[in-house]
Residue frames relative to the residue before (quaternion, step in Angstrom):
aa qw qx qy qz dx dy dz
X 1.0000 0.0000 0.0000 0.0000 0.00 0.00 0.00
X 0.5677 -0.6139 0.4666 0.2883 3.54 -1.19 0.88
X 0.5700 -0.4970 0.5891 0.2848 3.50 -1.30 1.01
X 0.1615 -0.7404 0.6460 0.0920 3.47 -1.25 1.27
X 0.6677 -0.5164 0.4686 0.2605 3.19 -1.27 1.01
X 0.3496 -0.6219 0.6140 0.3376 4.51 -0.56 1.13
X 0.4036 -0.6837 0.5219 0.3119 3.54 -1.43 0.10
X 0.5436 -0.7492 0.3737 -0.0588 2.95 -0.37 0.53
X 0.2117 -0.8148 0.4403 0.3121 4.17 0.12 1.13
X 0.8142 -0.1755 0.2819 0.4763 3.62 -1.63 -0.22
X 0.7427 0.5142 -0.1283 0.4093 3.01 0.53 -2.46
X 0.6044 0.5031 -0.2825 0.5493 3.88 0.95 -1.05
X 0.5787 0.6351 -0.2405 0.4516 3.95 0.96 -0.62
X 0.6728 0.5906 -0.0442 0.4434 2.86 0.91 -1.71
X 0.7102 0.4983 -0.1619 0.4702 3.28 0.87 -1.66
X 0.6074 0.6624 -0.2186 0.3801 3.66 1.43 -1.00
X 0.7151 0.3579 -0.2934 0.5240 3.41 1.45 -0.84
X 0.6554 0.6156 -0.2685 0.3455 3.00 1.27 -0.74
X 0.6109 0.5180 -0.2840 0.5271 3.61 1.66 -0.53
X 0.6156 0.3870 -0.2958 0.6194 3.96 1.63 -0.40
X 0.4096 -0.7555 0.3423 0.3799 3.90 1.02 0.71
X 0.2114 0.5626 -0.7738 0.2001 3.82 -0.13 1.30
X 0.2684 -0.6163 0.6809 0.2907 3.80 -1.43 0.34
X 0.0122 -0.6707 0.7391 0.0610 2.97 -1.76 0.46
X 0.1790 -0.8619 0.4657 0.0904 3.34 -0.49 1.16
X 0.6669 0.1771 -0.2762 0.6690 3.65 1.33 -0.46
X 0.1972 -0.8456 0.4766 0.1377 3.65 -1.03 1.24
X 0.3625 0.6783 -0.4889 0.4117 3.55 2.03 -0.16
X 0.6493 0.5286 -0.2528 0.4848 3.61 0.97 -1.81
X 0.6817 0.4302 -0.3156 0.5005 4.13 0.30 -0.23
X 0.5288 0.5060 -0.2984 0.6126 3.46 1.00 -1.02
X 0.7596 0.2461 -0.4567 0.3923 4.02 -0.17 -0.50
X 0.6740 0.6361 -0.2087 0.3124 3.37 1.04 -0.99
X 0.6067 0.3930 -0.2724 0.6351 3.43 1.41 -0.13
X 0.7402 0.4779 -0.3041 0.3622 3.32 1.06 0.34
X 0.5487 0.5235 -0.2633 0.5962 3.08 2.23 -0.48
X 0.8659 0.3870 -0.0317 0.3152 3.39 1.19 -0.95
X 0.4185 -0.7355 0.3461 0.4050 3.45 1.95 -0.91
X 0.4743 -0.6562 0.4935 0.3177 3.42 -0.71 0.64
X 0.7107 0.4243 -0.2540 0.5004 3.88 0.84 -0.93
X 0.7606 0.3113 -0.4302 0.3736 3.65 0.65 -0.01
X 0.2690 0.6275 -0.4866 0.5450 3.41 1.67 0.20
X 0.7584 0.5380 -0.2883 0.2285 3.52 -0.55 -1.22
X 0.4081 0.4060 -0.5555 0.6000 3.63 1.28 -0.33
X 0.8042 0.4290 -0.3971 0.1073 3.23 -0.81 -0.88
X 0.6676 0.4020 -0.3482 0.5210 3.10 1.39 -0.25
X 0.2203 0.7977 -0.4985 0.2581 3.93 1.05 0.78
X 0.7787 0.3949 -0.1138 0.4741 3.42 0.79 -0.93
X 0.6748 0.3023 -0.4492 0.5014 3.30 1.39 0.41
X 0.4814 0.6452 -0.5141 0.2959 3.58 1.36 -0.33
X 0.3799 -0.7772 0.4245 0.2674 3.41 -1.52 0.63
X 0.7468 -0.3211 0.2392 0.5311 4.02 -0.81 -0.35
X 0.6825 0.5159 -0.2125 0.4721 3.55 1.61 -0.59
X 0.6896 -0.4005 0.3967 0.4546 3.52 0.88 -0.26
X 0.6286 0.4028 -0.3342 0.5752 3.93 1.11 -1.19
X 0.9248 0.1330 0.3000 -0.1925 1.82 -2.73 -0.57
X 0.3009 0.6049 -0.7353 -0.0546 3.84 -0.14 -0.79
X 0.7297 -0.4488 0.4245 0.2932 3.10 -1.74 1.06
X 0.8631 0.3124 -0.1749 0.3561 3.09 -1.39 0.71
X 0.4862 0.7588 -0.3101 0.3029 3.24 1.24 -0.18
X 0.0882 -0.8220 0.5529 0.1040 3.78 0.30 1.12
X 0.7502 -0.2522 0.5110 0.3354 3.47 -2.05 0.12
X 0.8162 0.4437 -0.0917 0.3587 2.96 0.09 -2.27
X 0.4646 0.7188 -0.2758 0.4375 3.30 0.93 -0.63
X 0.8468 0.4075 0.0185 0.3414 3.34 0.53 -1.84
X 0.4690 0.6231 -0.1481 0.6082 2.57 1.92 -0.69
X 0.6747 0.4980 -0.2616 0.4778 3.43 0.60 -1.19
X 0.7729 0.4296 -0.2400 0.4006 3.41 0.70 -0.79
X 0.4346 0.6266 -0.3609 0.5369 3.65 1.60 -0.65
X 0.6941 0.4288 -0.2495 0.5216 4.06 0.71 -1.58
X 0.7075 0.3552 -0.4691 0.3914 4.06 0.32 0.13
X 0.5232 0.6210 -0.4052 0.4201 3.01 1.07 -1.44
X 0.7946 0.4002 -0.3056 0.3392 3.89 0.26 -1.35
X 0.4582 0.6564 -0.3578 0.4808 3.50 1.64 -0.59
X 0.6426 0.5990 -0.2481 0.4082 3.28 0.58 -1.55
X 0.6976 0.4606 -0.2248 0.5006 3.55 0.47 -1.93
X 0.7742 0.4398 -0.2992 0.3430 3.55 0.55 -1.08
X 0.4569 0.6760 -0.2755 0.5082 3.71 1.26 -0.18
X 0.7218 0.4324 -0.2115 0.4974 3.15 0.59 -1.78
X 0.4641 0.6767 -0.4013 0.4071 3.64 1.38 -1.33
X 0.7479 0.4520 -0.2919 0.3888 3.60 0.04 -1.97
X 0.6286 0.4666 -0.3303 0.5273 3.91 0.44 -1.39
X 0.7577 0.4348 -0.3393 0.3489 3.73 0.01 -0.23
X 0.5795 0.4062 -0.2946 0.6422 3.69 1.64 -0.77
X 0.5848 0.5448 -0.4382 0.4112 3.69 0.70 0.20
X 0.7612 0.4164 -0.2502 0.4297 3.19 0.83 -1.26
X 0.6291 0.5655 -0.2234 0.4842 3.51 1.03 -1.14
X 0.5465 0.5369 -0.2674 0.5845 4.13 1.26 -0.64
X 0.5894 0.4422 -0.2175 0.6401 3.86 1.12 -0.96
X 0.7308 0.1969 -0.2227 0.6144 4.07 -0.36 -0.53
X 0.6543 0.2965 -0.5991 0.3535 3.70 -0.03 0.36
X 0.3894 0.7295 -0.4081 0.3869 3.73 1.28 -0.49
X 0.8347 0.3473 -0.0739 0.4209 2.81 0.20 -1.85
X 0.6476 0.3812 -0.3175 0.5784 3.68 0.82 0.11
X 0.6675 0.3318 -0.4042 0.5302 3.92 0.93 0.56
X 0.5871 0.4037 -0.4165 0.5646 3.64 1.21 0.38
X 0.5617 0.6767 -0.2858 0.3808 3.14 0.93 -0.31
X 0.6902 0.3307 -0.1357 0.6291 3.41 1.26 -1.37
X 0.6063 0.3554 -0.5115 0.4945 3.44 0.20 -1.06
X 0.8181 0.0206 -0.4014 0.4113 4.02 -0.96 -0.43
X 0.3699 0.5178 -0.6752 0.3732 3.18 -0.27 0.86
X 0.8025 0.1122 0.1155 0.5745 3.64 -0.63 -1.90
X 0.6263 -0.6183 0.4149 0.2310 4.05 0.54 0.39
X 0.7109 -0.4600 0.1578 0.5081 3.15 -0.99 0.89
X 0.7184 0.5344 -0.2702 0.3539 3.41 0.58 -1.55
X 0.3632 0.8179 -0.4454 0.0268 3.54 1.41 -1.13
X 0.7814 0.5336 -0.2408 0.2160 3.61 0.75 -1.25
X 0.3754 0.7598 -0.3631 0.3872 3.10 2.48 -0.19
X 0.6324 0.6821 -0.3029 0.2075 3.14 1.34 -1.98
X 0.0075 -0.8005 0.5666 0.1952 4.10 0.25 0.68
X 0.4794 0.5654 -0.6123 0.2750 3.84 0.95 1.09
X 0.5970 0.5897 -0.3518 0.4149 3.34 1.38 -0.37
X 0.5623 0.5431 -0.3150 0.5381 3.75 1.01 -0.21
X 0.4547 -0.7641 0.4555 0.0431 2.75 -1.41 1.51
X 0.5736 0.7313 -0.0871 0.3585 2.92 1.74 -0.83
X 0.8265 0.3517 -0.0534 0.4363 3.07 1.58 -1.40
């Protein structure tokens, strides 16, 4: 079995971007955020700044990364709503559909099913 990775505190977390050259300038405010959120799902986000070595590109901030993680979920969560709308709307219409079609019971009928 593969060697697992020790875990590892906030501050020990912290120190990790900071040794691959992300800044963090307020560490209480990082310290909550790796705790609401996780160091490993954070880390995609910091894919596209990571270089060929393992760091950094210059300039890379906490706050930054963060910022992007909070649209992306905005985004996802938006898209989320507009999808339970549509999909709530075509399940409608496909249970009025069947029921007066094959009758209330219609969905019992396992000749209509392709499956069975």
């Amino acid at each position: 079995m593969a060697q697992l990775k020790p875990p590892t505190t906030y501050n020990q977390q912290i120190e990790k971007l900071r040794s691959r050259g992300c800044q963090v300038a307020d560490v209480s405010f990082c310290t909550k955020i790796l705790s609401q959120i996780n160091y490993y799902r954070l880390s995609a986000y910091f894919l596209p700044f990571k270089k060929l070595d393992g760091n950094y590109l210059p300039g890379t901030d906490f706050n930054d990364i963060f910022q992007i993680y909070e649209f992306d979920r905005e985004l996802r969560n938006l898209l989320f709503a507009a999808i339970e709308e549509v999909e709530i709307y075509l399940r409608a219409q496909f249970a009025y559909f069947h029921a007066h079609k094959y009758g209330a019971a219609g969905y019992l009928n396992t000749q209509l099913s392709p499956y069975v």
